[in-house]
MIDOSE-1310 file (N, C-alpha, C; in nm, 2 decimals, decimal comma, always signed):
residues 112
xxxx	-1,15/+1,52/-2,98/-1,11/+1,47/-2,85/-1,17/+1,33/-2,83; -1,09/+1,24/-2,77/-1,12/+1,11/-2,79/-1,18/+1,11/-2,63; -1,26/+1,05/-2,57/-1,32/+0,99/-2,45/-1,32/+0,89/-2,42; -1,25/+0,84/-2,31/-1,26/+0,68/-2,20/-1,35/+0,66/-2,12
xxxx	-1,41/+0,55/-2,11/-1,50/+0,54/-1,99/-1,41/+0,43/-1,92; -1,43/+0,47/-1,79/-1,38/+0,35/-1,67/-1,43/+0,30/-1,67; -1,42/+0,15/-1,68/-1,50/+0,02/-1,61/-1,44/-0,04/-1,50; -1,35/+0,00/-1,43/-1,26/-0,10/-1,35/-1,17/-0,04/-1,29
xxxx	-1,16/-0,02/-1,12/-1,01/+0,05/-1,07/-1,03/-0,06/-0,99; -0,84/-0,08/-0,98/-0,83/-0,19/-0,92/-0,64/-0,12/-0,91; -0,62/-0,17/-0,76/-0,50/-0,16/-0,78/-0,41/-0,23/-0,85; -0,29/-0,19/-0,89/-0,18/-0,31/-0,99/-0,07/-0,25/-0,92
xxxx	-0,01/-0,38/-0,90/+0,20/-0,37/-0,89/+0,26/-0,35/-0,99; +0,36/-0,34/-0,99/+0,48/-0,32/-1,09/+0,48/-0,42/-1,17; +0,50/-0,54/-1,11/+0,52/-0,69/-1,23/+0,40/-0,64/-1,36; +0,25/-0,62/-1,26/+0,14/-0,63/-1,40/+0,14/-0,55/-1,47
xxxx	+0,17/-0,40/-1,39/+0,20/-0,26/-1,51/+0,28/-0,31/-1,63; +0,43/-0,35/-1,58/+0,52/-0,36/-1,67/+0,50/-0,47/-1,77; +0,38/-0,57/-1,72/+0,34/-0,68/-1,83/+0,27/-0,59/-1,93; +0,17/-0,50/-1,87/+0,01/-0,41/-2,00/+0,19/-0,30/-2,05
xxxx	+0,28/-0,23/-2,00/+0,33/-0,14/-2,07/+0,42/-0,24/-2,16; +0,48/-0,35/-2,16/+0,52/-0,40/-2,24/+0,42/-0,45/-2,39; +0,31/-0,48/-2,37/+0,22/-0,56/-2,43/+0,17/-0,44/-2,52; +0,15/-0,32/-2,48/+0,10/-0,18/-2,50/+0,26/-0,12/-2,64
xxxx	+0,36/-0,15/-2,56/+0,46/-0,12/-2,68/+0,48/-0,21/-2,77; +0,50/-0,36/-2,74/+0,46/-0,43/-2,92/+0,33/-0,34/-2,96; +0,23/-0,27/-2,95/+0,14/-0,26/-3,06/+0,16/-0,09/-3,11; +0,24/-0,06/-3,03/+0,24/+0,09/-3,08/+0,37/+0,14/-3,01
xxxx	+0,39/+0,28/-3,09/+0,51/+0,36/-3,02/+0,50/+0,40/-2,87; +0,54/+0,41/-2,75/+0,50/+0,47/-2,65/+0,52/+0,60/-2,63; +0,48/+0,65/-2,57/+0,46/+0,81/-2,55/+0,63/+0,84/-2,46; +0,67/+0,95/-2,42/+0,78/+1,02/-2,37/+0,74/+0,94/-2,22
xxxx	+0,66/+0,99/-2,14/+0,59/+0,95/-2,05/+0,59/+0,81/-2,01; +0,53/+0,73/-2,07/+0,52/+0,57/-2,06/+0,65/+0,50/-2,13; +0,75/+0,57/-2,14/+0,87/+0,52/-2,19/+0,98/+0,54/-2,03; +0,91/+0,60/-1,99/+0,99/+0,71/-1,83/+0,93/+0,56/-1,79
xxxx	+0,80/+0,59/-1,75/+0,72/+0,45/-1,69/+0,77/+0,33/-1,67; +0,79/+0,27/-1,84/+0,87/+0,14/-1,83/+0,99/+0,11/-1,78; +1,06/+0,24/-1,80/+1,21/+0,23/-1,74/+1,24/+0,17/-1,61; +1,11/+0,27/-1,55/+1,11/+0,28/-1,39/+1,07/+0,11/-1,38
xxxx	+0,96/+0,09/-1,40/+0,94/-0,08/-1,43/+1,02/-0,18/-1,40; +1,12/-0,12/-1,55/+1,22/-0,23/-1,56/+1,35/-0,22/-1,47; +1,32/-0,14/-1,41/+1,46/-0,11/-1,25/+1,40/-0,19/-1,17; +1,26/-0,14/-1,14/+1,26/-0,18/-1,01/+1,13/-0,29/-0,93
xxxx	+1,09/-0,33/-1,09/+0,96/-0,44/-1,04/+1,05/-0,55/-1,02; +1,06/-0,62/-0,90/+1,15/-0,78/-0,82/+1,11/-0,87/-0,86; +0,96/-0,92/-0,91/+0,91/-0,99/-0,91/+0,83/-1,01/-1,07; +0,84/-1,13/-1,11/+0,78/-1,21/-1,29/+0,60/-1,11/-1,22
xxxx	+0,53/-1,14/-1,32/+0,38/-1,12/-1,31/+0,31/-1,31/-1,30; +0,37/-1,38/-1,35/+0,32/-1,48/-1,28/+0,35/-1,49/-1,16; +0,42/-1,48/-1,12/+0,48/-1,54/-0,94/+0,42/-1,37/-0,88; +0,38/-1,28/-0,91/+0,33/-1,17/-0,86/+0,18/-1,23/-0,83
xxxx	+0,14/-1,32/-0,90/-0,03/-1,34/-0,92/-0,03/-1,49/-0,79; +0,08/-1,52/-0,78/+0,08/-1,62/-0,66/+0,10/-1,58/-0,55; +0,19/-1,46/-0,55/+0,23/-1,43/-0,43/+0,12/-1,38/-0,40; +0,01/-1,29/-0,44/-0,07/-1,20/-0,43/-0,22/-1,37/-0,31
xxxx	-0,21/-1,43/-0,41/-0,28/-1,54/-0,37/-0,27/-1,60/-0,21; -0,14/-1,65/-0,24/-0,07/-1,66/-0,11/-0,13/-1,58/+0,01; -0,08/-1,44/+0,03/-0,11/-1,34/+0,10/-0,21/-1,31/+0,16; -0,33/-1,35/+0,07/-0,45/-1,32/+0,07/-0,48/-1,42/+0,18
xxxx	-0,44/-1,55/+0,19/-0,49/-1,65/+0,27/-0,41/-1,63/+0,42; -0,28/-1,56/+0,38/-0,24/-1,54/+0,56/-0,33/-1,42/+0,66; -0,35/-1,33/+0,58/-0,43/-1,24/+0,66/-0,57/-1,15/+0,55; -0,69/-1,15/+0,63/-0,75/-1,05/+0,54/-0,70/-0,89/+0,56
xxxx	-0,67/-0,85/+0,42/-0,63/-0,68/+0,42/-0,66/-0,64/+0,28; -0,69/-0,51/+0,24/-0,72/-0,46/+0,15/-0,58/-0,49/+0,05; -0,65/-0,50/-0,09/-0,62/-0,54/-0,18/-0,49/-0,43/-0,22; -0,49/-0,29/-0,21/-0,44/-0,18/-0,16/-0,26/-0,23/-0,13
xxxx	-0,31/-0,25/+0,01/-0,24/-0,32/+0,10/-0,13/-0,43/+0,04; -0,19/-0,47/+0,01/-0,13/-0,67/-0,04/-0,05/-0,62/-0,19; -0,12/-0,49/-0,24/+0,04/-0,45/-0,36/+0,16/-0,38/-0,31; +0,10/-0,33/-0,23/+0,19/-0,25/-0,14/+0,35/-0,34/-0,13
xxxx	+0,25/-0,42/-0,01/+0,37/-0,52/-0,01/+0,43/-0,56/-0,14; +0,37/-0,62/-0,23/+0,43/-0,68/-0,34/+0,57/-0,59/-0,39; +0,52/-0,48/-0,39/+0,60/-0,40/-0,48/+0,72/-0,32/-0,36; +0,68/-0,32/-0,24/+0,80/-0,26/-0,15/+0,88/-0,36/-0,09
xxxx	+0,82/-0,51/-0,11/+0,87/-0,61/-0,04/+0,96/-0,59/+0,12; +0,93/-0,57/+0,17/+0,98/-0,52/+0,29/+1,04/-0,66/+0,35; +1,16/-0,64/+0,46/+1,25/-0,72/+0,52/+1,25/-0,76/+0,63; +1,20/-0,64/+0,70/+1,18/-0,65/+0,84/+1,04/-0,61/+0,89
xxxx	+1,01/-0,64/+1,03/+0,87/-0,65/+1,09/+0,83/-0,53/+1,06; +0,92/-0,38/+1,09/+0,92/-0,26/+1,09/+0,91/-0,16/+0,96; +0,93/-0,25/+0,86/+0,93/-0,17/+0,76/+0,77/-0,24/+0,69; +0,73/-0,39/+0,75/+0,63/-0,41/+0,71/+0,52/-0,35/+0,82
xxxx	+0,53/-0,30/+0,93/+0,41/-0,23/+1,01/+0,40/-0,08/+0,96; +0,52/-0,08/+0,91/+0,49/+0,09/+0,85/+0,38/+0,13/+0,75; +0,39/-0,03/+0,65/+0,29/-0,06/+0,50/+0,14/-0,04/+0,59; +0,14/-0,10/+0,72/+0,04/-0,14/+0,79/-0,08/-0,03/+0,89
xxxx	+0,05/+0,11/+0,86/+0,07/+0,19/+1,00/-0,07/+0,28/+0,98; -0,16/+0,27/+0,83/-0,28/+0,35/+0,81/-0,42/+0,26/+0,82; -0,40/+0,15/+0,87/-0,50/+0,02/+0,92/-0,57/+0,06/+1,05; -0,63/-0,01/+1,09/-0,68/+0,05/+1,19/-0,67/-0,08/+1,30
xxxx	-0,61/-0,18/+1,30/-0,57/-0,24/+1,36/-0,38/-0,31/+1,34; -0,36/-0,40/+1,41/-0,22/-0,38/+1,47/-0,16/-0,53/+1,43; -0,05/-0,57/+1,35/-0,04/-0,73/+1,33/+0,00/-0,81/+1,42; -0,01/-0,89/+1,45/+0,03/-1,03/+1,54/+0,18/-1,05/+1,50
xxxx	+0,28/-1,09/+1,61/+0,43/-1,16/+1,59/+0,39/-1,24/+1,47; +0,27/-1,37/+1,44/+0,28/-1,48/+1,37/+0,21/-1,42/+1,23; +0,14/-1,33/+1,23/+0,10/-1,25/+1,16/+0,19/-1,17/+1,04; +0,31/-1,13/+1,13/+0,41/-1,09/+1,06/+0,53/-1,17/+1,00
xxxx	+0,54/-1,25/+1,11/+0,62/-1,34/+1,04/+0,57/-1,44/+0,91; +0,46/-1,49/+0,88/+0,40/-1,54/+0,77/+0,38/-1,43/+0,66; +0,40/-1,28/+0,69/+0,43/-1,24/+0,59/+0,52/-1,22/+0,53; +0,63/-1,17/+0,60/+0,78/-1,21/+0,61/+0,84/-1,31/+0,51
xxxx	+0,76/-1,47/+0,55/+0,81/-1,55/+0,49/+0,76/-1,57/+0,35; +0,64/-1,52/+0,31/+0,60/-1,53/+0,19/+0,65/-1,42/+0,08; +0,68/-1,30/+0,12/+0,78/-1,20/+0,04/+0,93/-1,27/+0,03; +1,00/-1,35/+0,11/+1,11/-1,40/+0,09/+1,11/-1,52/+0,01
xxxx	+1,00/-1,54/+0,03/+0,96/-1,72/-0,10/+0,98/-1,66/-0,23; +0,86/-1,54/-0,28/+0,90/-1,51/-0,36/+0,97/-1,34/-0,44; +1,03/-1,27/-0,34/+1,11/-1,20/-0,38/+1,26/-1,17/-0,29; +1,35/-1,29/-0,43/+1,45/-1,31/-0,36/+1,57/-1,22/-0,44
């Protein structure tokens, strides 16, 4: 029986999964499971992993929120104010018109 130790949880979007499950199949066969994984991946991550690692940057500077949060968005990219207060709806506070709208505009910069 082989044993892992965790050093690190951190949340990850789709872009970076689909960069470690790609990177992970050049070096070996993938499992039934992480072949399901990649698929899903390759459907439905919108966004490169570089321009995921800017948007993420970006975001960071319009509002402080859990890191959680800020993949959320990445990976649901939401359209409207309502679909992004929903991302927002287990926070314990409430976004601003200008608040929303600079998020808004930074998921449309880069997931077009």
């Amino acid at each position: 029986m082989i044993f892992m130790k965790v050093l690190e949880i951190k949340p990850t979007g789709m872009a970076e999964a689909k960069k470690i499950m790609l990177s992970r199949e050049k070096k070996k066969e993938l499992s039934y499971e992480q072949k399901l994984a990649l698929d899903h991946l390759n459907k439905f991550s919108k966004i490169s992993d570089s321009d995921a690692k800017k948007f993420l940057e970006e975001l960071s500077q319009v509002l402080r929120m859990s890191d959680e949060t800020m993949v959320k968005i990445l990976d649901l990219t939401p359209k409207t104010p309502d679909e992004l207060r929903m991302i927002f709806a287990r926070e314990k506070f409430s976004l601003k018109d200008k608040e929303i709208k600079k998020i808004l505009e930074t998921v449309k910069k880069y997931c077009k």
